[in-house]
C-alpha positions in Angstrom: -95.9 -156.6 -3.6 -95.5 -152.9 -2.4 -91.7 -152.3 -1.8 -92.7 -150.7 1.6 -94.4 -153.8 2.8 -91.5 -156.7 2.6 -92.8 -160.1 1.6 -91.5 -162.1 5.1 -91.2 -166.0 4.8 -91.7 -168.4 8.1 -89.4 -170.9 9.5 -88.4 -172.8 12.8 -86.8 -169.8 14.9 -83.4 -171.2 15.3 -82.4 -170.0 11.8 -81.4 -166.8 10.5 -83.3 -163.7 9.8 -82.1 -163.1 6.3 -82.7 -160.0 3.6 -82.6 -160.5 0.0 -82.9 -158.1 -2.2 -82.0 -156.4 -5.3 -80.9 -152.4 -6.1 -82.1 -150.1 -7.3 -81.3 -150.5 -11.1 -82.3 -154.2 -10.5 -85.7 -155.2 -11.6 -85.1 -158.9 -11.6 -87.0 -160.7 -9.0 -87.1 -164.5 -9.9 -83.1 -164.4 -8.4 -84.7 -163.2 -5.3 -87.7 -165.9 -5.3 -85.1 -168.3 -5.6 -83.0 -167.0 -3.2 -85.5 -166.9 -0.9 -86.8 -170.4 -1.2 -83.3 -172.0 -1.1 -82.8 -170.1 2.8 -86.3 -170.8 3.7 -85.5 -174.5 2.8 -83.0 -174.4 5.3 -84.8 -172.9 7.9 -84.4 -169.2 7.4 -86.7 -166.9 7.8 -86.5 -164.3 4.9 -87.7 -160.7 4.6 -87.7 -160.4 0.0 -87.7 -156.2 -0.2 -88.1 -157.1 -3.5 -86.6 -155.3 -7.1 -85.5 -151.9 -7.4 -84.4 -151.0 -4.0 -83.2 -147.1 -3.4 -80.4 -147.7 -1.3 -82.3 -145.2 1.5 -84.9 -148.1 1.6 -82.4 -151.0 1.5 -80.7 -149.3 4.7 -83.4 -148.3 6.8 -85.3 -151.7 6.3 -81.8 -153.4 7.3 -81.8 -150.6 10.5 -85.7 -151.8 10.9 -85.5 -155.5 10.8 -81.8 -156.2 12.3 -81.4 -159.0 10.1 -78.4 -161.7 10.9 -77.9 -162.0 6.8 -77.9 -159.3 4.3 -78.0 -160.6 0.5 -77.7 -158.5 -2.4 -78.8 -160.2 -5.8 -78.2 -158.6 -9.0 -79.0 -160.0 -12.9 -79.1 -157.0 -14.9 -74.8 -156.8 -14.8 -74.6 -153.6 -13.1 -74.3 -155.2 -9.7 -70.5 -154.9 -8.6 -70.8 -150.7 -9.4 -74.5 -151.0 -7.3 -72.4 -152.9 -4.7 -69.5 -150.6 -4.4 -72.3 -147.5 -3.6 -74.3 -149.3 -1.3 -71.7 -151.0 1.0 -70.3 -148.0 2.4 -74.6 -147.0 3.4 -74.7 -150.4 5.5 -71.3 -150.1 7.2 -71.6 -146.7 8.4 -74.5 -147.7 10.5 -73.2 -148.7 14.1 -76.1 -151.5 14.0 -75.3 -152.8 10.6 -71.9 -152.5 10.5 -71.0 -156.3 11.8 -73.5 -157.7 9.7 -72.8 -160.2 7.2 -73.3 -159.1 3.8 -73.3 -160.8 0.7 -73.5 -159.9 -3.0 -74.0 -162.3 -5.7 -75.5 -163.2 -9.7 -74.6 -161.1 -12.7 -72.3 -158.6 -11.2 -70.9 -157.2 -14.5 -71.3 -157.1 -18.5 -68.2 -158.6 -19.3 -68.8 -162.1 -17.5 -68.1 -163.4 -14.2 -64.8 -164.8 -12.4 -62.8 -161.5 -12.4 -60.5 -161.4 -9.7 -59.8 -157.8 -9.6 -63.8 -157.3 -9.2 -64.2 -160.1 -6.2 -61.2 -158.6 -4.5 -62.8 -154.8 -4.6 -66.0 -155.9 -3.4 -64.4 -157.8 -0.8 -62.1 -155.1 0.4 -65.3 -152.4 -0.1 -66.7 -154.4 3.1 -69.0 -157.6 1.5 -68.0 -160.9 3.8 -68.7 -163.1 0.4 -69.2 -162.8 -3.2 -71.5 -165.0 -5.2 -71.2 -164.6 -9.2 -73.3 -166.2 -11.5 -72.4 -169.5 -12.7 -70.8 -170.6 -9.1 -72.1 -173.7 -7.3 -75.3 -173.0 -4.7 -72.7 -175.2 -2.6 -71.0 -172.6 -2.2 -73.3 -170.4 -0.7 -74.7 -172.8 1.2 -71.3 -173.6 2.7 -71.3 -169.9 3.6 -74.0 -169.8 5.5 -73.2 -173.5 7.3 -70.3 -171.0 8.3 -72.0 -168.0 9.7 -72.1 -168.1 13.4 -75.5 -168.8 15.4 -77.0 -165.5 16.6 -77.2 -164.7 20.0 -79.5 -167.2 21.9 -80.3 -169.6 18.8 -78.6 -172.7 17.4 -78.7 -173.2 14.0 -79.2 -176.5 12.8 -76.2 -178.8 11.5 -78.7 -180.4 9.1 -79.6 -177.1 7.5 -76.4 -176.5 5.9 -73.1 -178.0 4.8 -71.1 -178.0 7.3 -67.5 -176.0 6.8 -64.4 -175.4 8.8 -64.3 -171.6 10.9 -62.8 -168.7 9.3 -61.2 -165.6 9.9 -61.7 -162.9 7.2 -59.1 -160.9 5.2 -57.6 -158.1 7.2 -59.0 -155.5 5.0 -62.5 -156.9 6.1 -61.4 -157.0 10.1 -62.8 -156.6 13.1 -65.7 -158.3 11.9 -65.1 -162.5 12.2 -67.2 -164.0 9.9 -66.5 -166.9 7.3 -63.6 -165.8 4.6 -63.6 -165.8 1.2 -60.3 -165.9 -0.9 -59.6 -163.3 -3.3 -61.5 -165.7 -5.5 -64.8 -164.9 -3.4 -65.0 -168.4 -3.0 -64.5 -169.7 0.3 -61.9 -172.5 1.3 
């Protein structure tokens, strides 16, 4: 697949329109096959920009497409210092900046679970953080939690459902699902 021509997946219109991909150290892409399986199963519809991203690409694909869903996926342990570069790229556009992003797999060499790391990545602007090991539950919960866009309604039965949240008040004004300092959301 030619990075310039996103792979795009089909599915009943009231769902998302989701990216996944990696960055551009990342040249894993059976995380983003799965990934974009796992939303297409639940009635996503999923643009896969593939591995090894420049974040110029990543950002002007986002601009392109307008996506409801941006999801970063990383295995190669270098994603939370990839994450922390590109965040800042897809907040400062006025088109991007409310959209929900996520980041999630092997986010650093020394194993997952550090607080310190989830927290940063929250505070740097991400509305979720995925690390390898967690439950697909949980992301799934995450998205049951993402509010419909404009003129669709997503389906109950595509998700689990989950209780409305407010995020941190580093992340404000955007008012998406939380996640506590854990990343995991509650």
């Amino acid at each position: 697949m030619n990075q310039l021509e996103p792979q795009r997946g089909e599915a009943e219109p009231a769902g998302l329109d989701v990216v996944v991909t990696t960055m551009a150290s990342d040249s894993h892409t059976w995380n983003l096959v799965f990934l974009q399986l796992l939303l297409e199963e639940l009635g996503h519809r999923v643009t896969n920009l593939g591995a090894c991203v420049p974040d110029e690409l990543l950002v002007s694909e986002c601009r392109r497409t307008g996506p409801d869903l941006i999801v970063l996926s990383s295995v190669n342990g270098h994603g939370y210092h990839d994450g922390l570069r590109v965040i800042p790229a897809l907040r400062a556009c006025p088109e991007l900046a409310a959209t929900p992003v996520v980041i999630g797999g092997k986010l650093g060499i020394a194993g997952s679970g550090d607080p310190d790391r989830q927290r940063s990545l929250l505070a740097a602007g991400y509305d979720g953080v995925f690390e390898e090991g967690r439950s697909v539950a949980d992301f799934r919960s995450f998205l049951g939690a993402l509010p419909a866009p404009a003129g669709r309604v997503l389906r109950a039965d595509r998700a689990l459902p989950t209780a409305p949240r407010t995020l941190p008040a580093a992340a404000a004004p955007r008012t998406l699902p939380a996640a506590t300092a854990s990343g995991v959301l509650r």
